[in-house]
PASEBA-1860 file (N, C-alpha, C; in nm, 3 decimals):
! residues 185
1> XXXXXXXX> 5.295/-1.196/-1.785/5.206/-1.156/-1.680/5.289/-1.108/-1.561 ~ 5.271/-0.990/-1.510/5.328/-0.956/-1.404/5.282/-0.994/-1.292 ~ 5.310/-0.975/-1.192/5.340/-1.057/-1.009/5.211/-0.952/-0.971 ~ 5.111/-0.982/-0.901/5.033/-0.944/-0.807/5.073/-0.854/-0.695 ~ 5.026/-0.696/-0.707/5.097/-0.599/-0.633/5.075/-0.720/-0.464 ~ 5.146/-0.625/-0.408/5.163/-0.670/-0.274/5.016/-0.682/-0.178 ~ 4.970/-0.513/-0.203/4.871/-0.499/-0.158/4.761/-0.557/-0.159 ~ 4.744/-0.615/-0.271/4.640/-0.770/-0.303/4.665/-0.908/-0.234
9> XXXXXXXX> 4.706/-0.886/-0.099/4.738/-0.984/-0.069/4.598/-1.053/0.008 ~ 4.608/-1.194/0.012/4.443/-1.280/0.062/4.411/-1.157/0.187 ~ 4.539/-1.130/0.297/4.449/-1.072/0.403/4.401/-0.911/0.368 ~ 4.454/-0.819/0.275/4.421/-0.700/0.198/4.286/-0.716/0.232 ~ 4.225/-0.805/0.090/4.142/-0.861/-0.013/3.995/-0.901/0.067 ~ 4.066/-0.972/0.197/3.965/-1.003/0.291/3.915/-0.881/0.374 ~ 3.990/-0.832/0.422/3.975/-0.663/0.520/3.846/-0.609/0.400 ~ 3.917/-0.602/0.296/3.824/-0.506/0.187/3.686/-0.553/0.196
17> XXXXXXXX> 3.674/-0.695/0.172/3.566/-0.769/0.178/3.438/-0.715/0.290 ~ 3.565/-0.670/0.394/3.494/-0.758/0.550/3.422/-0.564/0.537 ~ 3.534/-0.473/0.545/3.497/-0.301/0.573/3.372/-0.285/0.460 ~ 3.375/-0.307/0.310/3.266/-0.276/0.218/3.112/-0.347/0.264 ~ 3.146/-0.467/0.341/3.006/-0.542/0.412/2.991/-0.449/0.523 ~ 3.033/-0.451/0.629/3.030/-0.302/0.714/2.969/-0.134/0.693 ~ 3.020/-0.093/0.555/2.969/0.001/0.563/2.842/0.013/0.475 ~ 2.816/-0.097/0.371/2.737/-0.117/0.301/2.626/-0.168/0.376
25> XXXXXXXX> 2.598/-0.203/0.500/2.467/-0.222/0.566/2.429/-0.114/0.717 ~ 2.492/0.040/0.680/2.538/0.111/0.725/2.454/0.182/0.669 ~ 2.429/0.336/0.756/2.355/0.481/0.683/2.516/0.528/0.635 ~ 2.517/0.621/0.581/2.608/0.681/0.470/2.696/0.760/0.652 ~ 2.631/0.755/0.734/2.707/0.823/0.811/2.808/0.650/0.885 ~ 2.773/0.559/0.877/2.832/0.465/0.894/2.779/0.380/1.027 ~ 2.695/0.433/1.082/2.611/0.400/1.239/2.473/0.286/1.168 ~ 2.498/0.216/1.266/2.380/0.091/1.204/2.238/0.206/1.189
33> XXXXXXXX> 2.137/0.151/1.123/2.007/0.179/1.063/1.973/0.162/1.248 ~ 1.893/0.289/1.212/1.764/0.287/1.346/1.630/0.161/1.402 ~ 1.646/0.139/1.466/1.540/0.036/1.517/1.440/0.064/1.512 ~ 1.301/-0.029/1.499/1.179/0.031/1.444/1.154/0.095/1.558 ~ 1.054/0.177/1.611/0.971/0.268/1.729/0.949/0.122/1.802 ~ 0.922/0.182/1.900/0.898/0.068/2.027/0.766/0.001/2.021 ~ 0.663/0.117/1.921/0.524/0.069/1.874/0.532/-0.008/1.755 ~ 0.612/-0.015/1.704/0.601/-0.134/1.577/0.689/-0.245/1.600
41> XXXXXXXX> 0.733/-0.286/1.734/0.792/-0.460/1.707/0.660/-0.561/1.760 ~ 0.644/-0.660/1.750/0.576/-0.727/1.746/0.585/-0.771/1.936 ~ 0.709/-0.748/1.968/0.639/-0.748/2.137/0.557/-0.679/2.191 ~ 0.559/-0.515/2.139/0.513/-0.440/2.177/0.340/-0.475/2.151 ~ 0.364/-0.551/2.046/0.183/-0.534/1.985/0.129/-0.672/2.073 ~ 0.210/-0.762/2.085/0.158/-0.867/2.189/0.080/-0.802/2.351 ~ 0.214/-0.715/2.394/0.160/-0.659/2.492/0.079/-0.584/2.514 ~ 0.085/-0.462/2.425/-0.021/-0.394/2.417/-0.151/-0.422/2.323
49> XXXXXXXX> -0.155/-0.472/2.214/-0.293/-0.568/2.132/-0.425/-0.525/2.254 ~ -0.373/-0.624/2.295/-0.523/-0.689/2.413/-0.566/-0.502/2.514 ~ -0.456/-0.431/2.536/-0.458/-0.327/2.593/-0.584/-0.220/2.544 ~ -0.504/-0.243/2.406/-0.623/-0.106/2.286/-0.754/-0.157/2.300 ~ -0.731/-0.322/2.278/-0.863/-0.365/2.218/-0.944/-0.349/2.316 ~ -0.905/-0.321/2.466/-0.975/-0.298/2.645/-1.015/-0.186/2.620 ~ -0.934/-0.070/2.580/-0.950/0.089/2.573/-1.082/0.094/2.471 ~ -1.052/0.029/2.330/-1.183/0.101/2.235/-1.296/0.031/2.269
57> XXXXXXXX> -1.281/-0.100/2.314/-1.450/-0.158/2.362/-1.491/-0.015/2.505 ~ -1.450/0.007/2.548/-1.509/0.054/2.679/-1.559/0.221/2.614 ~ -1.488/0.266/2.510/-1.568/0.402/2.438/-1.687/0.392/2.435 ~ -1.780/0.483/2.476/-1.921/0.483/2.500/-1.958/0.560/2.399 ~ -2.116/0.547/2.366/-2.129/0.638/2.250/-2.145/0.749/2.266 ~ -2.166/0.808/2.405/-2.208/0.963/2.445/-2.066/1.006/2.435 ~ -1.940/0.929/2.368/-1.801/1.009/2.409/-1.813/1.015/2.222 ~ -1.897/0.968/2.110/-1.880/0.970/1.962/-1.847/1.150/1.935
65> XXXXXXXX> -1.802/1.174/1.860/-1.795/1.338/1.825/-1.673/1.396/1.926 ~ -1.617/1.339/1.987/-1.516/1.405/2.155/-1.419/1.345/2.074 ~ -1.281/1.454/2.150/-1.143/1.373/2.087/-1.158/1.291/2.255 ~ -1.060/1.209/2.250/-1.037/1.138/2.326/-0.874/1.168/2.432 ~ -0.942/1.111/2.580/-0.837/1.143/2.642/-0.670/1.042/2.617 ~ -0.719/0.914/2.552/-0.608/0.818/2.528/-0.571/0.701/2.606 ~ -0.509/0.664/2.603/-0.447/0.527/2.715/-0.279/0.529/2.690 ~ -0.225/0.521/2.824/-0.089/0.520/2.821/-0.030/0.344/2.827
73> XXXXXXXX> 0.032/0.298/2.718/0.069/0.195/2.678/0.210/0.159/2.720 ~ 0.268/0.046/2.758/0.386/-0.015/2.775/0.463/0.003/2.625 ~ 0.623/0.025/2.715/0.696/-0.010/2.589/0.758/0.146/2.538 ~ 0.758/0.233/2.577/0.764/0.355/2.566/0.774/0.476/2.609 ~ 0.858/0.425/2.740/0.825/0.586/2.879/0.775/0.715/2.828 ~ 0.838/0.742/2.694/0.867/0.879/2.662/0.717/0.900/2.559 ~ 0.651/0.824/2.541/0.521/0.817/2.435/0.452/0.890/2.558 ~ 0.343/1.003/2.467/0.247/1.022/2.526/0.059/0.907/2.550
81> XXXXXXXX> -0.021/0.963/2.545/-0.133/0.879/2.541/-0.137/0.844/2.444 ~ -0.109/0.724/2.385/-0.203/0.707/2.241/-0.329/0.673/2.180 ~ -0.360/0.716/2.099/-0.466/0.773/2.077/-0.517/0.929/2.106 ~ -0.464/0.981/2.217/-0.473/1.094/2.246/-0.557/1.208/2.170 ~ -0.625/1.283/2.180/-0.684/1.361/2.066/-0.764/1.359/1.948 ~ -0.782/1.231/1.935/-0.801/1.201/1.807/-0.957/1.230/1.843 ~ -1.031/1.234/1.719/-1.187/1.225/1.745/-1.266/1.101/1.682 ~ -1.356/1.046/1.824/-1.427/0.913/1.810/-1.551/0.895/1.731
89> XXXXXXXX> -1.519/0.821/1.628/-1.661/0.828/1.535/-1.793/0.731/1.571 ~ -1.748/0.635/1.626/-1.826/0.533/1.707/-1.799/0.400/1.621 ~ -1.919/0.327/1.590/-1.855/0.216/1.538/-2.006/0.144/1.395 ~ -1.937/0.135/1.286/-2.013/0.126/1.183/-2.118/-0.017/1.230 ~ -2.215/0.019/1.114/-2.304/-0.043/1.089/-2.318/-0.193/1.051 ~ -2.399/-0.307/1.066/-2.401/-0.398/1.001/-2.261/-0.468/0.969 ~ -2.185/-0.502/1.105/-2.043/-0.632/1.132/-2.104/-0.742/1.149 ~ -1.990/-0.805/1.091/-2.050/-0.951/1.110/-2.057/-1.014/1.271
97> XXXXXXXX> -2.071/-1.106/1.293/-2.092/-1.106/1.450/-1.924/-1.140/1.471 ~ -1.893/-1.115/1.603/-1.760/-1.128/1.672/-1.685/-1.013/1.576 ~ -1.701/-0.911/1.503/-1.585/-0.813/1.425/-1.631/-0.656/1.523 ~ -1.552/-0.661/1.582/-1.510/-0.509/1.652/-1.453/-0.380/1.545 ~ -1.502/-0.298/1.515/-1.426/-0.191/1.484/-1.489/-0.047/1.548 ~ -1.384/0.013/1.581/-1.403/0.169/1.610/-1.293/0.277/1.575 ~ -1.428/0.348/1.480/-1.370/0.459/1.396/-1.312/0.563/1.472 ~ -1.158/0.610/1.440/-1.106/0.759/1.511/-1.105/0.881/1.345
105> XXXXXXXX> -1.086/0.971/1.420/-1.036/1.104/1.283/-0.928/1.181/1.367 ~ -0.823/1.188/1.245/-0.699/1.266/1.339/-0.699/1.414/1.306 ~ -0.804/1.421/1.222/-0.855/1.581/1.164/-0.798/1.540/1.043 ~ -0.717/1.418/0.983/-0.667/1.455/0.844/-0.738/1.342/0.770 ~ -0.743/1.232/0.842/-0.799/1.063/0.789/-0.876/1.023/0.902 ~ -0.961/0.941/0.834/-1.077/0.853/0.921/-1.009/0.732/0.911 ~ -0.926/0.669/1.043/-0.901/0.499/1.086/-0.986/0.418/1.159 ~ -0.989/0.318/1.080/-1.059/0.226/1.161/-0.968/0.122/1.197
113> XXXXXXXX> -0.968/0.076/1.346/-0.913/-0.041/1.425/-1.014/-0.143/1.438 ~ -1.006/-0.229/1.411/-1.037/-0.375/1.341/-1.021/-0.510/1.466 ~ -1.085/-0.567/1.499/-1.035/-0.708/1.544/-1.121/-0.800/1.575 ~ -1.122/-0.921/1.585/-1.202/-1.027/1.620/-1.224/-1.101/1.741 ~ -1.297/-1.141/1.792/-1.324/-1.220/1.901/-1.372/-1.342/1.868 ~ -1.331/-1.439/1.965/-1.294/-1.593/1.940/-1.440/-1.665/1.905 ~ -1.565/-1.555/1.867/-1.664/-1.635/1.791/-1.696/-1.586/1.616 ~ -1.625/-1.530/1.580/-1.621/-1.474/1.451/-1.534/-1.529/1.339
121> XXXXXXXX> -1.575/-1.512/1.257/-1.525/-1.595/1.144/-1.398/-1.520/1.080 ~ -1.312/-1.551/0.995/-1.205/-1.458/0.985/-1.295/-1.338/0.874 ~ -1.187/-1.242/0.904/-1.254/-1.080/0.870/-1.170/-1.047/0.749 ~ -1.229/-1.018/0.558/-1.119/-1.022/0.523/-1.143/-0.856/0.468 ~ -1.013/-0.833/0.452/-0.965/-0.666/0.438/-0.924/-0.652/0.305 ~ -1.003/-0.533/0.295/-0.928/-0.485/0.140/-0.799/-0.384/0.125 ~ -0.744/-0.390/0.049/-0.651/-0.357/0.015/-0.668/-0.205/-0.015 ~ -0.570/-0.092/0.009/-0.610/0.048/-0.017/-0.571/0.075/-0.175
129> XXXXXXXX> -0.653/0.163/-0.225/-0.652/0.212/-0.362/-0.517/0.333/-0.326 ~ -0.529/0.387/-0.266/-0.437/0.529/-0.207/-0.374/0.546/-0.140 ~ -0.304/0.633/-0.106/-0.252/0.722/0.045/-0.134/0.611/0.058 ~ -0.150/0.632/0.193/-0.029/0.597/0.264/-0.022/0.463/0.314 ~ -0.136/0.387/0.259/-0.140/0.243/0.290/-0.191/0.153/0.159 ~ -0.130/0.287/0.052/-0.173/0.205/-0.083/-0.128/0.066/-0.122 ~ -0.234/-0.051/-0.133/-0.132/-0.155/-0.185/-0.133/-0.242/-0.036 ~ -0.169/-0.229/0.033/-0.168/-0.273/0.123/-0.330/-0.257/0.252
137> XXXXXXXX> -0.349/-0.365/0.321/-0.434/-0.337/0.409/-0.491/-0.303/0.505 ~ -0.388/-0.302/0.613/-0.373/-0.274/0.726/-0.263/-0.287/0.793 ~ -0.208/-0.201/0.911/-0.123/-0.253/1.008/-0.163/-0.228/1.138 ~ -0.065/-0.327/1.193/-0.127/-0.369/1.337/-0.093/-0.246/1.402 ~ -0.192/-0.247/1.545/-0.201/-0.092/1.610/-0.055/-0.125/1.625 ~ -0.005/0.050/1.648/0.080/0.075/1.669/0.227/0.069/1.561 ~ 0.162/0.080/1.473/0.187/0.068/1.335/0.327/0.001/1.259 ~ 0.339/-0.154/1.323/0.385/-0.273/1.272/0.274/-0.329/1.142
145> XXXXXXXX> 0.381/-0.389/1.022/0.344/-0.435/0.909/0.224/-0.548/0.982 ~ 0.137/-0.576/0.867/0.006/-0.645/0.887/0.045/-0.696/0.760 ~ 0.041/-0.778/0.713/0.043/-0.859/0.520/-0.089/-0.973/0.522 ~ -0.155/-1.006/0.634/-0.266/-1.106/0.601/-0.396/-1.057/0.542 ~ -0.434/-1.135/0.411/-0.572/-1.121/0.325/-0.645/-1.075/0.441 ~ -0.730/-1.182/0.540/-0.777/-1.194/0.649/-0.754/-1.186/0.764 ~ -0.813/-1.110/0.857/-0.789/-1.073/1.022/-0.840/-1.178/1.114 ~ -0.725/-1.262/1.169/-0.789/-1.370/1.249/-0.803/-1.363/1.382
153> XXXXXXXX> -0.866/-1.408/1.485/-0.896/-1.388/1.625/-0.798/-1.385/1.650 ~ -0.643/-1.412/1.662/-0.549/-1.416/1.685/-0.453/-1.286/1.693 ~ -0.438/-1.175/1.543/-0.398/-1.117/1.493/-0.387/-0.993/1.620 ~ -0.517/-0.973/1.647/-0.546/-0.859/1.776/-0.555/-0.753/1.670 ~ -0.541/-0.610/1.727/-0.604/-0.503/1.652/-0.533/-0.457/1.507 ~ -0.590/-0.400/1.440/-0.527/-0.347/1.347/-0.606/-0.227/1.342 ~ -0.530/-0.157/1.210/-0.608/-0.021/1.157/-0.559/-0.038/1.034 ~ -0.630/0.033/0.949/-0.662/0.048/0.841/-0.700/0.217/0.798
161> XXXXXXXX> -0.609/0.251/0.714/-0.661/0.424/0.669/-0.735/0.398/0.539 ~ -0.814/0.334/0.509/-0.924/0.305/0.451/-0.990/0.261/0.400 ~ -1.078/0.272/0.567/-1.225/0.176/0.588/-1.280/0.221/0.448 ~ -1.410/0.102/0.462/-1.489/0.104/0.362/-1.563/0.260/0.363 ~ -1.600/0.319/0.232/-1.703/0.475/0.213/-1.795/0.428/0.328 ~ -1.918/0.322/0.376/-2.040/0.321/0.408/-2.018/0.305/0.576 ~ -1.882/0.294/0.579/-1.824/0.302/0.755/-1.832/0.467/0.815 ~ -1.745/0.532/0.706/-1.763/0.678/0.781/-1.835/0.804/0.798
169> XXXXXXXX> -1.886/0.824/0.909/-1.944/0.927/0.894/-1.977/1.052/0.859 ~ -2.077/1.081/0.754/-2.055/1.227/0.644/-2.009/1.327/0.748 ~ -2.026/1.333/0.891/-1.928/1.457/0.935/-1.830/1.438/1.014 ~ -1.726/1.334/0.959/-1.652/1.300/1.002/-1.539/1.421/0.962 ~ -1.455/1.484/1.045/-1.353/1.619/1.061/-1.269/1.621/0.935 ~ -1.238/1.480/0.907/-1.176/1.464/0.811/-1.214/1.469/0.651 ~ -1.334/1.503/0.658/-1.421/1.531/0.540/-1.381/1.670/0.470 ~ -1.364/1.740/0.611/-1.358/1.859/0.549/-1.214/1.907/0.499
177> XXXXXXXX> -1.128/1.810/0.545/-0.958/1.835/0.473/-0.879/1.714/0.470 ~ -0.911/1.646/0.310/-0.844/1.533/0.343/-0.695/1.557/0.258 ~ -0.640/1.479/0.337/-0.466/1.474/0.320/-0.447/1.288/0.291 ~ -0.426/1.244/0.178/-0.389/1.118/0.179/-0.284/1.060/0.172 ~ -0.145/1.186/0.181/0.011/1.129/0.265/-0.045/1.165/0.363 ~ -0.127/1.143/0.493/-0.130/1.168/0.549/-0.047/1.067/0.661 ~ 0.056/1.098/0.778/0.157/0.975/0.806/0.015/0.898/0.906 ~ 0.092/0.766/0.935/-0.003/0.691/1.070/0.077/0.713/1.221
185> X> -0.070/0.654/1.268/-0.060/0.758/1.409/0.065/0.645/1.484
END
């Protein structure tokens, strides 16, 4: 058996160790992975949650069919209004008591934002057959992961790219061109 080149030496061996962990949790250009948007960490949705859920209760129904002017949210200097543009469908039929939802259309998908108030029972969500939230149920506004069966008073808003058929309205914009990669807002 021959002698162990030099270069194999413990501190080599370790460097190698230490640079392949380094670049292996690295983009191929070698710069750490990007941080989620300022709208998907979970501070952001603490702070802003209660914000949206102020903005869509106060939509009136004479504004249903209008895109909307938006609300400017913390957490984001450089974000415009969100919600901005979108068009307001109003808010479906027959909820259970304490379940808030109000329907938007971005011209491509009909979302519904979802949430509960502290007399409602938990709200449970189905899972999408399709698109871009196949396999899954919802995420919280501002589009941080959501993984709970059920929406609890707690949770604050979510959305969902797709509500139940008997939620949206047959002339909803998005009827007339649907896109189901369609990305979230």
């Amino acid at each position: 058996m021959s002698p162990r080149p030099r270069w194999l030496s413990t501190g080599w061996a370790a460097s190698l160790v230490l640079w392949s962990g380094i670049v292996g949790c690295s983009t191929p250009l070698g710069n750490p992975p990007e941080p989620p948007p300022a709208s998907a960490t979970a501070k952001w949705h603490a702070r802003n949650g209660p914000l949206v859920a102020e903005y869509l209760e106060t939509l009136p129904a004479s504004g249903i069919g209008q895109p909307l002017k938006g609300i400017r949210l913390s957490g984001d200097s450089d974000a415009g209004r969100w919600l901005e543009g979108q068009t307001y469908l109003g808010v479906p039929t027959g909820l259970p008591v304490g379940v808030s939802v109000r329907l938007m259309d971005d011209g491509r998908r009909v979302l519904a934002y979802v949430w509960v108030d502290e007399s409602a029972e938990d709200f449970s969500l189905e899972p999408c057959e399709a698109g871009e939230q196949e396999g899954i149920r919802a995420r919280l506004a501002g589009g941080g992961p959501y993984a709970w069966t059920s929406l609890k008073r707690d949770h604050g808003v979510v959305y969902t790219a797709c509500p139940p058929e008997d939620w949206i309205p047959a002339d909803a914009p998005s009827r007339r061109s649907v896109d189901p990669s369609a990305a979230h807002p």
